[in-house]
N, C-alpha and C positions, 0 to 999 in steps of 0.2 A: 296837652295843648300848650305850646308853648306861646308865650306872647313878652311883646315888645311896648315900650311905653311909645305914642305916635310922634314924629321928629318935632313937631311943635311944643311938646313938654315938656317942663324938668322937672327934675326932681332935688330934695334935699332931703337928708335922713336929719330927725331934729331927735331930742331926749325921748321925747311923745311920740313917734311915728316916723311918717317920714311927709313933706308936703308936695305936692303937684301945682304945676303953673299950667295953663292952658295960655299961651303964646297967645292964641288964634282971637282969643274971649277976655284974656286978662281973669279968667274965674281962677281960682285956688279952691283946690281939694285938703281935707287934710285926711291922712290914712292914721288912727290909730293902731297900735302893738298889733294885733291880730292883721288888720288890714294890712298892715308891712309885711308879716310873714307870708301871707296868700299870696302877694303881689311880686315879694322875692323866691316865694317854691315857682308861680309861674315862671317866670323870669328865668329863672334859672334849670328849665326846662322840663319841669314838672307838672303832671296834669291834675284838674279840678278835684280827683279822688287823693293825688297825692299832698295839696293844699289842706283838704278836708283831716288827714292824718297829722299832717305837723301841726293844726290849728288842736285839736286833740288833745296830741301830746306837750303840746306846750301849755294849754290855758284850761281849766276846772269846766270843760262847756261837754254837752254829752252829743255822739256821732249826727245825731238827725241834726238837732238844732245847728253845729258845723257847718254841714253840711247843705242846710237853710241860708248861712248868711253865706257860705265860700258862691253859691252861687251867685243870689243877691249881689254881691259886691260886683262879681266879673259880668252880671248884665248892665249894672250902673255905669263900668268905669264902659264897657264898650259901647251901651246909648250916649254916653257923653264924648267918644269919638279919644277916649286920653289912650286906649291900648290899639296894639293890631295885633291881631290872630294870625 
């Protein structure tokens, strides 16, 4: 599943993450380390299993729990309208 962040957003990659603007709201998100990784394997045209693998192998967290927040995250950013599928 690849996804796109929605034309009204931007982004910034900061030390901690990376941040989201929603144009539309003035709301700011901030993604930290882990949230940047999910959101750059999406991005980079990679699916929720393959998020669930780099968050894994990059950070001390064990497959299920992973794979609890890679969804998490991808039902947040898409109720809040910041990605498109």
């Amino acid at each position: 599943m690849a996804v796109r962040f929605a034309k009204d957003v931007s982004t910034a990659k900061t030390d901690y993450g990376t941040v989201l603007l929603d144009q539309r709201s003035g709301q700011y998100w901030e993604l930290n380390p882990t949230g940047t990784l999910v959101v750059q394997t999406l991005m980079d045209g990679g699916g929720e299993t393959d998020a669930v693998d780099a968050v894994v192998a990059e950070f001390a967290v064990d497959r299920s729990r992973a794979a609890q927040d890679v969804s998490a995250l991808i039902g947040q950013l898409r109720q809040a309208g910041l990605v498109v599928l």
